[in-house]
C-alpha positions in Angstrom: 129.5 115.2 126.2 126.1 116.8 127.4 123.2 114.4 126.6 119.8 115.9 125.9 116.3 115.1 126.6 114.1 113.9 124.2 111.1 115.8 122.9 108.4 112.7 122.2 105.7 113.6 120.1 102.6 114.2 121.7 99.4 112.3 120.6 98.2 114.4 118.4 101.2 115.4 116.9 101.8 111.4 116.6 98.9 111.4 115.0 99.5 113.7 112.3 102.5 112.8 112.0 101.3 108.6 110.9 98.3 110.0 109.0 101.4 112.9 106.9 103.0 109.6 106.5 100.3 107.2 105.2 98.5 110.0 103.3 101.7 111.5 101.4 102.8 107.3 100.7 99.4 106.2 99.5 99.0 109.4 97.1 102.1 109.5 95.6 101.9 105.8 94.9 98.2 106.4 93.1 99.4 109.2 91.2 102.3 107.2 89.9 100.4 104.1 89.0 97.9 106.1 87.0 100.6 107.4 85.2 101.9 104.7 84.8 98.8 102.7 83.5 97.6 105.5 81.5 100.6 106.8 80.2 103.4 104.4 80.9 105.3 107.3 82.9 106.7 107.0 86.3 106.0 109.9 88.5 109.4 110.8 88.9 109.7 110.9 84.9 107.0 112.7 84.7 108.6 115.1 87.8 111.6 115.6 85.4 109.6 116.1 82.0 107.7 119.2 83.9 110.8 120.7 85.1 112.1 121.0 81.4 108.9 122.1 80.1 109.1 124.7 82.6 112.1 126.3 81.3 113.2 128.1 78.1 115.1 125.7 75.0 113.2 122.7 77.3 116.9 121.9 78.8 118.1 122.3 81.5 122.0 121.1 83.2 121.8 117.4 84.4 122.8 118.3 88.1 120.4 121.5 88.4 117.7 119.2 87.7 119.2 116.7 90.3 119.1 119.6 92.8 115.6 120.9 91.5 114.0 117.5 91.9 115.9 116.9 95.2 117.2 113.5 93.5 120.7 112.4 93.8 122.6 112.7 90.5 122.8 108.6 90.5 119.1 108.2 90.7 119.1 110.9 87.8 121.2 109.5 85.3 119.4 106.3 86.0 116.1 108.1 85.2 117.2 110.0 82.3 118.9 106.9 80.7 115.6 105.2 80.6 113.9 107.9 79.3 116.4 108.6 77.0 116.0 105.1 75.6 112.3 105.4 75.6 112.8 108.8 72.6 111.5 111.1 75.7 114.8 113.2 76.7 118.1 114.2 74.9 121.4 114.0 76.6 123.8 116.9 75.0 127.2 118.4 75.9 127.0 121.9 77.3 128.5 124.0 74.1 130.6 126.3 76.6 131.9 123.6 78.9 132.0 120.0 77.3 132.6 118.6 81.0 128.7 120.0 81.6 125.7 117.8 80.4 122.5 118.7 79.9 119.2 117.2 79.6 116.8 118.2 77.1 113.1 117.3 76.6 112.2 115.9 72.8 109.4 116.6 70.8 108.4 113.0 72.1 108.2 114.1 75.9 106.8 117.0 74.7 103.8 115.6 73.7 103.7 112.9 76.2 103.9 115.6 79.1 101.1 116.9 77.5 99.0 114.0 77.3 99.5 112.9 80.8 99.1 115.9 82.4 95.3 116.1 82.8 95.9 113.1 83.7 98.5 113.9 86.6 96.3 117.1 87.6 93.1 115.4 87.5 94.5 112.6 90.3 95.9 115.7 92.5 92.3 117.6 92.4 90.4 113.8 93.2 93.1 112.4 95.8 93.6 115.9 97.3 92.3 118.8 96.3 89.1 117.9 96.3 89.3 115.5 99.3 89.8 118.1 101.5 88.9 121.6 103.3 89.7 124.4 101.2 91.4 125.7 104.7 93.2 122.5 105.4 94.5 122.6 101.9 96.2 126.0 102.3 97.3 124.7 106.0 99.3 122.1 104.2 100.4 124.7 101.6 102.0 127.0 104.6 103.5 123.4 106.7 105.6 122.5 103.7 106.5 125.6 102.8 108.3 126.3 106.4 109.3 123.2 106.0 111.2 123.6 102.9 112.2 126.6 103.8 113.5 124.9 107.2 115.0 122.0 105.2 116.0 123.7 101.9 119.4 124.8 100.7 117.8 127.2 98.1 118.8 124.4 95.2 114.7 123.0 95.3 112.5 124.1 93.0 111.3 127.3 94.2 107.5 126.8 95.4 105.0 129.3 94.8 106.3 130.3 91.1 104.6 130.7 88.5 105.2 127.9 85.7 104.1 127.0 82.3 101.3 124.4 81.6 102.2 121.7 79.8 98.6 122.5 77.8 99.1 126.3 77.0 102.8 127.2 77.9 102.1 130.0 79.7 102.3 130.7 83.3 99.9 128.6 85.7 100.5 124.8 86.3 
């Protein structure tokens, strides 16, 4: 078996890497607690409400939105359950094949995607947008897109497309 060296980081890259890490934690925990406080939404609920509002009929095959969330299909179902409960979602058989199920955003989620999302976009313009260089920000933009591209197996949400606001419906999110 041939062994191989390993490539340490270097100090810099170290460093990004720790301040990717801290960054990414810290903002994705903010976002979610103002949802949550201001909204009582999760981020990932909120994640899954966008996806459906994104699409035509606002429904969209349980494990499509599994893949386009990059969530297993457990931590799905556990998601949708609750939000389900909460009036939010719709579970409903797939009329051409009873063994698919979909997931469908209500009237309900509707409008509570459309009341938290100022919200949402407003704490992604303070915590980053606006926190940083214009040219660090499209820096970060080009990273994670090789790395999705590197990393992706085409089932991810493609980035870069042109989606629906919750607000208007029409293309631009």
């Amino acid at each position: 078996m041939a062994t191989s060296k390993t490539r340490w980081l270097s100090t810099p890259q170290q460093r990004a890497w720790r301040a990717y890490l801290l960054g990414t934690t810290q903002l994705m925990a903010q976002l979610d607690r103002d949802l949550s406080v201001q909204h009582n939404l999760s981020l990932p609920e909120y994640e899954i409400m966008v996806r459906l509002s994104e699409i035509p009929d606002r429904r969209m095959r349980m494990a499509e939105l599994a893949d386009s969330l990059n969530h297993s299909r457990s931590r799905l179902t556990h998601t949708v359950t609750r939000m389900e409960a909460e009036g939010l979602v719709a579970r409903c058989s797939a009329d051409t094949d009873r063994r698919g199920v979909y997931a469908e955003l209500t009237e309900a989620g509707w409008k509570r995607l459309r009341d938290a999302a100022p919200t949402h976009v407003e704490g992604v313009r303070q915590y980053l947008v606006d926190a940083v260089d214009p040219d660090d920000l499209e820096a970060v933009g080009r990273a994670f897109k090789a790395v999705a591209d590197a990393l992706g197996d085409g089932k991810a949400w493609p980035l870069g497309t042109a989606a629906p606001t919750p607000r208007t419906g029409r293309a631009g999110r």
